[in-house]
C-alpha positions in Angstrom: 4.3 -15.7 8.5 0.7 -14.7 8.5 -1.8 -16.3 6.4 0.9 -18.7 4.5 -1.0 -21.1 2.6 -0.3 -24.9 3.0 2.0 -26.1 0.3 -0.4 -27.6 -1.6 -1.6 -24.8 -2.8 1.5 -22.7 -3.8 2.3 -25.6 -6.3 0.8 -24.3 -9.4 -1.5 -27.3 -9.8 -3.0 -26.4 -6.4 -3.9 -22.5 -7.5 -5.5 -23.5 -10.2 -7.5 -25.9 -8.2 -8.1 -23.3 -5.7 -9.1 -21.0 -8.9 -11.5 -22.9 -10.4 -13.4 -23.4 -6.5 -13.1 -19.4 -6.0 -14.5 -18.9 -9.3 -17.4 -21.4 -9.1 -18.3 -19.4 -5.5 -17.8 -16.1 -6.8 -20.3 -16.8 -9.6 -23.3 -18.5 -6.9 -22.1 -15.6 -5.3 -22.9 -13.2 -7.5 -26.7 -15.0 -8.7 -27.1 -14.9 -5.1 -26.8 -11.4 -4.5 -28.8 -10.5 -7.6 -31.8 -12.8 -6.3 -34.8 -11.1 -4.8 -34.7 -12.9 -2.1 -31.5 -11.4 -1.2 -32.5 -7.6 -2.0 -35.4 -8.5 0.7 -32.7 -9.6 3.7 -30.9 -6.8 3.4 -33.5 -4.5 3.4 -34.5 -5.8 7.2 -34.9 -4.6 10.0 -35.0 -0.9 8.7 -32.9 1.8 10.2 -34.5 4.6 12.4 -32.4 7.4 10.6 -29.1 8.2 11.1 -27.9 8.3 15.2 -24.0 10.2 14.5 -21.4 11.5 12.4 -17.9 10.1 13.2 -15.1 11.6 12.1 -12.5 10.7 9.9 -9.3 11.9 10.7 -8.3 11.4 6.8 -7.6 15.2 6.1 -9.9 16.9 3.3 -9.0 19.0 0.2 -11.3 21.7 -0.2 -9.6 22.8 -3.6 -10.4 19.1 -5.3 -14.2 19.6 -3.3 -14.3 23.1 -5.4 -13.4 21.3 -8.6 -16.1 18.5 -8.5 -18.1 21.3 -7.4 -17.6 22.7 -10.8 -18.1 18.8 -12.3 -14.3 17.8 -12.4 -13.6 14.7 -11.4 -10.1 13.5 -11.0 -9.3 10.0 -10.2 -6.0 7.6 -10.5 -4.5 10.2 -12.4 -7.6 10.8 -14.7 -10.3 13.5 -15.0 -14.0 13.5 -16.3 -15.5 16.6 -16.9 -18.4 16.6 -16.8 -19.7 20.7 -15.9 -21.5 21.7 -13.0 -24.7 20.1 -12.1 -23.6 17.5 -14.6 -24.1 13.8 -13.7 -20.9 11.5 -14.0 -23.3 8.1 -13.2 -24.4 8.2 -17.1 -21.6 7.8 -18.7 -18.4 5.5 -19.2 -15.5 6.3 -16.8 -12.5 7.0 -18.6 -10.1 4.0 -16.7 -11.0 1.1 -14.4 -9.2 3.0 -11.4 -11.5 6.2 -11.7 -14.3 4.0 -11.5 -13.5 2.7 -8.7 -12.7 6.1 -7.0 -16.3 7.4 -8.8 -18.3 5.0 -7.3 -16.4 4.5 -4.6 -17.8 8.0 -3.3 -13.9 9.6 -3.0 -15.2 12.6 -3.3 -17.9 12.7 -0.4 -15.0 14.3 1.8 -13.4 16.4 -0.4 -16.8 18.1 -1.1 -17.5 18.1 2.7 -14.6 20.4 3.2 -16.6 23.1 1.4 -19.4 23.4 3.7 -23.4 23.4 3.4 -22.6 23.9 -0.9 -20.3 21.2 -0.5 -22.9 18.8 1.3 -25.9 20.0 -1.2 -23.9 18.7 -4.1 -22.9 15.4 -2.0 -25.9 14.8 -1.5 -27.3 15.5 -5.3 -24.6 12.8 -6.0 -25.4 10.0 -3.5 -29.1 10.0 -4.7 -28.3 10.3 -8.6 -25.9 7.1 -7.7 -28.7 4.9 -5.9 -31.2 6.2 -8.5 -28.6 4.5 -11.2 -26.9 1.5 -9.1 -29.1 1.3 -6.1 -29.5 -2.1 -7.0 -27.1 -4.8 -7.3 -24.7 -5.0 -10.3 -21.2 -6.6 -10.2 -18.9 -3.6 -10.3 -20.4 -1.1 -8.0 -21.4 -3.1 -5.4 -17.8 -5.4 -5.9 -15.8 -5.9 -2.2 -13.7 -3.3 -3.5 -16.1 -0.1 -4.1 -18.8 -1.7 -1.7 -15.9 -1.2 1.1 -14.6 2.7 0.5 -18.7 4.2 -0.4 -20.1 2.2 2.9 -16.6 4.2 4.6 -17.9 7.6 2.9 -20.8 7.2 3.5 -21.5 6.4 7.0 -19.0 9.3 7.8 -20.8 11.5 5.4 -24.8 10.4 5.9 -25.6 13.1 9.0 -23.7 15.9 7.2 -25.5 15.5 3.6 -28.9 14.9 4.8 -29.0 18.1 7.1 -31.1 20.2 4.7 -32.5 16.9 3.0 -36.2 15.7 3.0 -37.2 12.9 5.8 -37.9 10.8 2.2 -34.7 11.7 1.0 -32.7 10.9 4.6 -34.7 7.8 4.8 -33.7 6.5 1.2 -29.9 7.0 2.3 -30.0 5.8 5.9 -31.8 2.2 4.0 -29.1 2.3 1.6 -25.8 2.6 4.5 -27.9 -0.8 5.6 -28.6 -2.7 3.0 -24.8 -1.9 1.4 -23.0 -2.5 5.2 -25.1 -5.9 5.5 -23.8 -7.0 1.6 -20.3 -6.4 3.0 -20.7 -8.4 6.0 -22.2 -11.2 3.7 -19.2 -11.0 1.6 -16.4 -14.3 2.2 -13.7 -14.0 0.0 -10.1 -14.4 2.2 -8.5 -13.2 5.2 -7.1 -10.3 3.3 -9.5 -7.6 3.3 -11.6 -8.9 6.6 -10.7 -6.7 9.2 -11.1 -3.4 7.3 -14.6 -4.8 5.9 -15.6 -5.8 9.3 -14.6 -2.1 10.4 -16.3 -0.7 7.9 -19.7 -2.6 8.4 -19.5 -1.8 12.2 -18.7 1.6 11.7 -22.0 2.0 9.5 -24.2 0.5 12.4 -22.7 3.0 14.7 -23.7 5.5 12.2 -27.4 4.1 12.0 -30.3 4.5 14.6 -32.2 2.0 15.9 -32.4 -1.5 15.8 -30.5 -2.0 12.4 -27.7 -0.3 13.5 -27.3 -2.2 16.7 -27.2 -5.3 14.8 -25.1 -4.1 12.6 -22.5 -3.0 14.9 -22.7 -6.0 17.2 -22.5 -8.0 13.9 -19.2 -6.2 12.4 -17.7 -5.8 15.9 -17.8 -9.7 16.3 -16.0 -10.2 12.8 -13.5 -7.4 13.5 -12.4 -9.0 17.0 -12.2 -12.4 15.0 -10.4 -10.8 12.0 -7.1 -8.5 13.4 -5.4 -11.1 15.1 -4.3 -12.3 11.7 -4.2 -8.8 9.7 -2.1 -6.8 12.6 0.7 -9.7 13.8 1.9 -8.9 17.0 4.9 -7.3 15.9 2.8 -4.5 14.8 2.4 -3.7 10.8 -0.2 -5.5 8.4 0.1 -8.9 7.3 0.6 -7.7 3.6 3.6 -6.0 5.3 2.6 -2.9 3.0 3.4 0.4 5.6 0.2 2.3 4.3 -2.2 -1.1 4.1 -1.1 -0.2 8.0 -1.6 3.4 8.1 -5.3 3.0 6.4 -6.4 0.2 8.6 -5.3 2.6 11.5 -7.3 5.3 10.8 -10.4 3.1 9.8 -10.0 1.8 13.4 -9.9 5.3 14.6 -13.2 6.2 12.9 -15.1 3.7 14.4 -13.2 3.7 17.9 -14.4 7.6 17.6 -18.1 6.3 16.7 -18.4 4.3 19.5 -17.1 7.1 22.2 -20.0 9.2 20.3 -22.4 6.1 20.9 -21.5 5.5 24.3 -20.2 1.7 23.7 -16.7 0.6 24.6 -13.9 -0.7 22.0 -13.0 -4.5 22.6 -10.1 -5.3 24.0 -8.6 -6.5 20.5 -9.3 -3.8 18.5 -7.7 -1.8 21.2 -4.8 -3.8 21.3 -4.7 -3.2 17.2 -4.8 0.6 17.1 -1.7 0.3 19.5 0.2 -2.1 17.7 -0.3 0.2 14.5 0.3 3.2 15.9 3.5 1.8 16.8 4.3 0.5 13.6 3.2 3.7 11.7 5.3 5.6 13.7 8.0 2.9 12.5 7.4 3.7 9.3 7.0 7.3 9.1 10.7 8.5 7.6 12.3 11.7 8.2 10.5 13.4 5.6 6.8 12.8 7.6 5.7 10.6 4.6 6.3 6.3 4.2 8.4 4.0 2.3 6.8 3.0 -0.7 8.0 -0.6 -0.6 5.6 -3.6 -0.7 2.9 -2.3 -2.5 2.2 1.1 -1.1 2.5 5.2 -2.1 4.8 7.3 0.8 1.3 9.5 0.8 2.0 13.2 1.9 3.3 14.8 5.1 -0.3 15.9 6.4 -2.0 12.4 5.9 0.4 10.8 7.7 0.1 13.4 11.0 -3.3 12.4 10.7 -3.0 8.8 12.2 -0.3 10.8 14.7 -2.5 13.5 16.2 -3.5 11.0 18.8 0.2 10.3 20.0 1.2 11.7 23.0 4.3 14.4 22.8 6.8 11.6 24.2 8.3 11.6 20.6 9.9 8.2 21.7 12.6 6.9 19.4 11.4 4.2 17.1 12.8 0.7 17.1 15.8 -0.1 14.7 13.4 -3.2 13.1 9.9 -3.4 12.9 7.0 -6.1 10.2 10.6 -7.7 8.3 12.3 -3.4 7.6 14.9 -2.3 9.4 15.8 1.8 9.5 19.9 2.9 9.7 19.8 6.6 10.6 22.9 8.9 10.5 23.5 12.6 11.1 22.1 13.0 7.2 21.1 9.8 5.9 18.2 7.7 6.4 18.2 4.1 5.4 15.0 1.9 5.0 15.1 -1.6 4.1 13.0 -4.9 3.4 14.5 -7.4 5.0 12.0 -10.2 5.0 10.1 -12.1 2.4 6.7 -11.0 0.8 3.7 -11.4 1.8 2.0 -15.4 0.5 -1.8 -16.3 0.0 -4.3 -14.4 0.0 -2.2 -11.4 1.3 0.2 -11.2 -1.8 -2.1 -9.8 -4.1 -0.5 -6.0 -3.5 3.1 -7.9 -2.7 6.2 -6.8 -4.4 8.9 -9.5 -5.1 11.7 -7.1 -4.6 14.1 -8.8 -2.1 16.6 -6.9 0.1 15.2 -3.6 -1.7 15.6 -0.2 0.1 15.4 3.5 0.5 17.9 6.7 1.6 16.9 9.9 2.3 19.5 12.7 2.7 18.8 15.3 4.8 15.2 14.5 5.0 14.8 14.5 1.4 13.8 11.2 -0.6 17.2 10.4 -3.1 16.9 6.6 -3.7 13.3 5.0 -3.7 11.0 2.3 -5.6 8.4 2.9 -8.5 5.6 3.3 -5.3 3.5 1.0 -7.3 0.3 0.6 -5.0 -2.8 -0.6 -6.5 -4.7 2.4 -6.9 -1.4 3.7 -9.2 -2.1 3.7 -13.2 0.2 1.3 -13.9 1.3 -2.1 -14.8 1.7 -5.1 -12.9 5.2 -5.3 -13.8 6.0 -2.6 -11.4 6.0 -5.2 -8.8 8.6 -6.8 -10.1 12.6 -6.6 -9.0 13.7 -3.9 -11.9 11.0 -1.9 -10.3 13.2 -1.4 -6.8 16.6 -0.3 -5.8 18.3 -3.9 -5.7 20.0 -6.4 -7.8 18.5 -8.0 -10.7 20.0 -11.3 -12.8 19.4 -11.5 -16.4 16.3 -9.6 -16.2 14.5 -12.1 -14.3 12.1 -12.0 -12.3 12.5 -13.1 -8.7 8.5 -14.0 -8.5 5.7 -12.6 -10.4 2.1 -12.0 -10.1 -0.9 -14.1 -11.5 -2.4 -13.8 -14.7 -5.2 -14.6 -16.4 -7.9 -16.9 -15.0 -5.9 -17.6 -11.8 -5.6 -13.6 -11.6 -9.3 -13.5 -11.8 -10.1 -15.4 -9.4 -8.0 -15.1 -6.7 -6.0 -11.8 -7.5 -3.1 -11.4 -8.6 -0.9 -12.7 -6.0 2.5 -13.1 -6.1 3.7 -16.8 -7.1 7.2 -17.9 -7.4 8.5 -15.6 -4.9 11.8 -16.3 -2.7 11.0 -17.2 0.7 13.8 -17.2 3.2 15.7 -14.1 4.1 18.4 -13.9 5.9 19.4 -10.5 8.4 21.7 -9.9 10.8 22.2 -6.1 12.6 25.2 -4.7 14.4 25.5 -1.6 15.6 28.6 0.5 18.0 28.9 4.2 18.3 30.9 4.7 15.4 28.7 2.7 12.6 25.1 0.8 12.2 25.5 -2.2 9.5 23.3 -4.2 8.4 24.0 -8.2 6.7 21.3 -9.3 4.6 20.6 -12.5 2.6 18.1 -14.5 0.2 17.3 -17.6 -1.7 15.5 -15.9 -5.0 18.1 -16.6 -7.3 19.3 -20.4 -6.0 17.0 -22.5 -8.2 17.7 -20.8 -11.6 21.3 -19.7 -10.8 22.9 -21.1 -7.9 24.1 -18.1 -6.5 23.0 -16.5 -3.1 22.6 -12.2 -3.1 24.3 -11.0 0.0 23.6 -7.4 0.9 25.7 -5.4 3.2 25.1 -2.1 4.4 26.9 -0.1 6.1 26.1 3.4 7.5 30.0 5.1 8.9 28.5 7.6 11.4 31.1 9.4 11.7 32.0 9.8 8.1 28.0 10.9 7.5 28.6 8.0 4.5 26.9 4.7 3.3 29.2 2.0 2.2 27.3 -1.0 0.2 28.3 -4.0 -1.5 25.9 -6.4 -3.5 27.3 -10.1 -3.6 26.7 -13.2 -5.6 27.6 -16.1 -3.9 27.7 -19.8 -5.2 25.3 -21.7 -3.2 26.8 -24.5 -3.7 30.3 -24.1 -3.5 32.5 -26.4 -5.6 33.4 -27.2 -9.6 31.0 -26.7 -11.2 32.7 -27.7 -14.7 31.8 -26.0 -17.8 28.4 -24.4 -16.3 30.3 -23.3 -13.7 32.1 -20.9 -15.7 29.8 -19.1 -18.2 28.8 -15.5 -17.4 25.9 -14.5 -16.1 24.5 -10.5 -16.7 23.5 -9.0 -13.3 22.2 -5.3 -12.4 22.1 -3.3 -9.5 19.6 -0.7 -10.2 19.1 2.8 -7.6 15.7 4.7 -8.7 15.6 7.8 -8.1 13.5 9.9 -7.1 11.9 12.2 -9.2 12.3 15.5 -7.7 16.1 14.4 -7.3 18.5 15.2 -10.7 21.0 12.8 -11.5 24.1 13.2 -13.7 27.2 11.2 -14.9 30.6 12.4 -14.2 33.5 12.0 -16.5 34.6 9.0 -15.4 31.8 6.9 -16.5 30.6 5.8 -13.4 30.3 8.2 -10.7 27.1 10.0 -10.4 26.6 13.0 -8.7 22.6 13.0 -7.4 21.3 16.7 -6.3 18.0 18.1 -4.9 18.2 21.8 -6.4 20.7 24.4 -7.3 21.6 25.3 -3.4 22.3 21.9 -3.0 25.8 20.3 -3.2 24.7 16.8 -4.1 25.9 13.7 -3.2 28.0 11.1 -4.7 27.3 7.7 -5.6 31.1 5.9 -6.2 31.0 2.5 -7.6 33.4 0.0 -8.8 30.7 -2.0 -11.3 32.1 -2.8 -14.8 29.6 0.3 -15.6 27.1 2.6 -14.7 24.5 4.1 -17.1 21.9 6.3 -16.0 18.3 5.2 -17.8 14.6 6.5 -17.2 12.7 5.3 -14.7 8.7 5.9 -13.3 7.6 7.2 -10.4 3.9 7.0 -8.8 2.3 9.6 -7.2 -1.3 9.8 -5.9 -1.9 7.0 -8.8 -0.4 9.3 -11.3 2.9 8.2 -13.1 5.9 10.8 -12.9 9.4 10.5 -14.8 12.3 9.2 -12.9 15.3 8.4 -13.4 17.3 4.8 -12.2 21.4 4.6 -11.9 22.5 0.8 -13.3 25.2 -0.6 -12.5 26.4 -3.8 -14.4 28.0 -6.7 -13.8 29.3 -10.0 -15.1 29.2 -13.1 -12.3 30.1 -16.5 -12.8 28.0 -19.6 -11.8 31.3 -21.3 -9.3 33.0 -18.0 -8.3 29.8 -15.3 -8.3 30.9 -11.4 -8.2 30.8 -8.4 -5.9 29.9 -4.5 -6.4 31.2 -1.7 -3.9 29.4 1.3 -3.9 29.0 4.5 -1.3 27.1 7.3 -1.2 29.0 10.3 0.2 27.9 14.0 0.2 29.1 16.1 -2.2 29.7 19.3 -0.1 33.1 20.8 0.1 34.9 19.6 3.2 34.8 21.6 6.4 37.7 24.2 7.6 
């Protein structure tokens, strides 16, 4: 797999050797960038004004542009008012996440939507912001925010300054420079390098004159250096999170767009990325237009999506069956989606999900069984990363891996640690059915049993057959540990726009859409089914859900099964 760190340092002792040197660095770091010195090389050479505009394909929302016009800000699910004309830089932000969106100029395109108001009001913000944080501090100019305001801005710059002052555009062109050259400067892991390399070429594209030809000879160098190991040649991203691959697409599109409008030719590997991407979006785009929300990332809306698809030409070719460790099953009304690989390791975990063999149906292009779409930008805990957080099977209310905490979290994020690592899938298909055998390790060491998944999606019935599977891993007697119980769960989330009910037998569960629709059933044979609340993220805001359970008793030297189906509930034809 990508990036996979050397075994060393996934033993614990080796993190928190490895977290002690990051967090030495990022402090030299961090007196380094405050230093004068510093401040002085990236203020040279200075740029000659701003040379182009490229677009972002990222569509706007004029309504949220008309509500910051009137001094609402809104955020990871949380608003600051602050009235029109107000000034949201002096003042606390309400949460960590709407800082980050605050200062990490979200709103440039939003307001952009609304036209020369839109880019007066832009531009009041940009210069309030660098008249506040123009220099150095350790939040606003972190790899995070540095990355998404450098974005906005060198998208935004040509727009804003139309009707500014030749002070005023001079101030902002400096400030693209000194803020792209930062990122460059910035070393911290594989994870982040190509989009940062992206980003700090597409801002010298955006700049005249010398500084911005060094600057985009300078990012375009790291970028060609950095996607080999962030876009495998499979397609996907090395986080294997679908929209970590959607946004690193349409970065790559901005600045393959910039450098049409400059004249200058994409290399050869960047070229190769946008096609390996645009492949495995197209993968991962489900039959609603939107993504799975598996591995760390939201399903974003229908028109976002298109967005990195307008460039496609009309072929509509059929996708493959497995794409970055997922595999789809699609039937005449279902749509299956499942993770069939192990998470991401290193550097690239810290948005992983230890979820193994988790999945996703959609019935008649509607979302019916999902995940919690925890993504980092969503306001909520890091528990949602965790295997109770995804449609799979659960023992004991472990965890089958967990992030970091603490100082180790700190300083090198909060990957994922303790995660299972071998998978196991096999795929048949015929005319009449598409199955899928799947397998993993999570639950050896602390149980000795194997979870085998099998799916199986009857065609011709329009009906998915599962069973969930513990299996001794060693098989043999076991003696007296051998036959104690062990408590095991087989959760389904649903999703929130989907109701779901319990029928009289205590187990069924009838799951519907709205009142014109008939529903489907989920049949079971667990030792019971409850139906308990759930969460649901949203554009980084939390929704209520619901999540079907079924239980289950297995032993240590015999392990247990569960059947279920999911068959629609529409009366039956003629």
């Amino acid at each position: 797999m990508a990036g996979a760190p050397p075994a060393i340092f996934r033993h614990p002792a080796g993190l928190w050797g490895q977290a002690l040197v990051h967090g030495a660095l990022r402090q030299a770091r961090r007196d380094w960038a405050g230093s004068p010195l510093h401040r002085a090389l990236l203020a040279r050479p200075r740029p000659q004004g701003l040379a182009i505009a490229p677009k972002d394909p990222r569509p706007a929302d004029a309504e949220s542009g008309r509500r910051i016009l009137a001094g609402r800000f809104l955020f990871a699910g949380v608003v600051l008012e602050v009235g029109a004309g107000g000034d949201p830089w002096d003042r606390p932000s309400p949460s960590h996440g709407f800082a980050v969106g605050l200062h990490g100029f979200d709103w440039m395109r939003d307001l952009l939507a609304l036209g020369e108001e839109g880019a007066a009001e832009a531009l009041r913000l940009t210069l309030d912001w660098r008249g506040v944080f123009g220099r150095w501090n350790a939040f606003s100019w972190s790899p995070e925010v540095l990355e998404r305001r450098v974005l906005h801005l060198a998208c935004g710059a040509k727009t804003i300054c139309a009707k500014a002052s030749d002070m005023e555009s001079g101030l902002i062109a400096q400030d693209l420079a000194r803020q792209a050259r930062h990122l460059l400067s910035l070393s911290d892991g594989p994870a982040r390098a190509a989009e940062r390399a992206c980003v700090a070429a597409l801002a010298g594209a955006a700049l005249a004159g010398e500084a911005g030809e060094r600057l985009m000879a300078r990012g375009l160098a790291r970028l060609v250096k950095a996607l080999p190991a962030s876009v495998p040649p499979d397609g996907g991203h090395a986080s294997r999170c679908p929209r970590a691959a959607l946004e690193l697409l349409l970065d790559l599109q901005i600045l393959d767009d910039a450098l049409v409008q400059r004249g200058r030719p994409a290399p050869e590997e960047m070229m190769r990325a946008i096609d390996r991407l645009a492949g495995a979006v197209r993968f991962f785009t489900l039959a609603d237009g939107a993504l799975p929300e598996l591995q760390g990332g939201e399903a974003g809306t229908r028109a976002y999506v298109a967005a990195a698809r307008a460039a496609e030409n009309g072929g509509g070719a059929k996708p493959p069956a497995s794409r970055n460790g997922y595999h789809r099953l699609e039937g005449r009304s279902l749509q299956i989606f499942a993770d069939a690989a192990a998470p991401a390791q290193g550097a690239w975990s810290v948005t992983a999900c230890a979820q193994p063999l988790a999945m996703e149906v959609l019935a008649q292009g509607r979302r019916l069984i999902a995940a919690s779409a925890w993504s980092p930008e969503a306001a909520g805990p890091q528990a949602l990363r965790l295997v109770d957080a995804s449609s799979t099977l659960s023992i004991s209310d472990e965890p089958c891996g967990e992030p970091l905490r603490g100082f180790r979290a700190a300083a090198l994020g909060p990957r994922l640690v303790g995660a299972y690592s071998h998978v196991e899938a096999r795929r048949y298909e015929t005319e009449q059915a598409l199955w899928l055998e799947l397998a993993h390790d999570g639950w050896v060491r602390r149980f000795g049993l194997r979870h085998e998944r099998r799916l199986y999606l009857d065609l011709v019935a329009d009906e998915l057959r599962g069973e969930d599977m513990l299996v001794p891993a060693a098989p043999g007697d076991m003696g007296e540990a051998g036959r104690r119980f062990i408590p095991f769960k087989v959760r389904f989330h649903v999703h929130p726009d989907v109701s779901a009910s319990l029928a009289r037998d205590g187990k069924s569960v009838l799951l519907r859409t709205g009142e014109d629709d008939h529903g489907w059933w989920l049949r079971n044979d667990a030792q019971g089914a409850d139906i308990e609340t759930s969460v649901y993220f949203q554009d980084g805001k939390a929704r209520r859900a619901q999540q079907i359970v079924l239980r289950g008793q297995a032993r240590a030297e015999s392990g247990a099964k569960v059947r279920w189906k999911f068959a629609s509930a529409a009366p039956a034809a003629g």
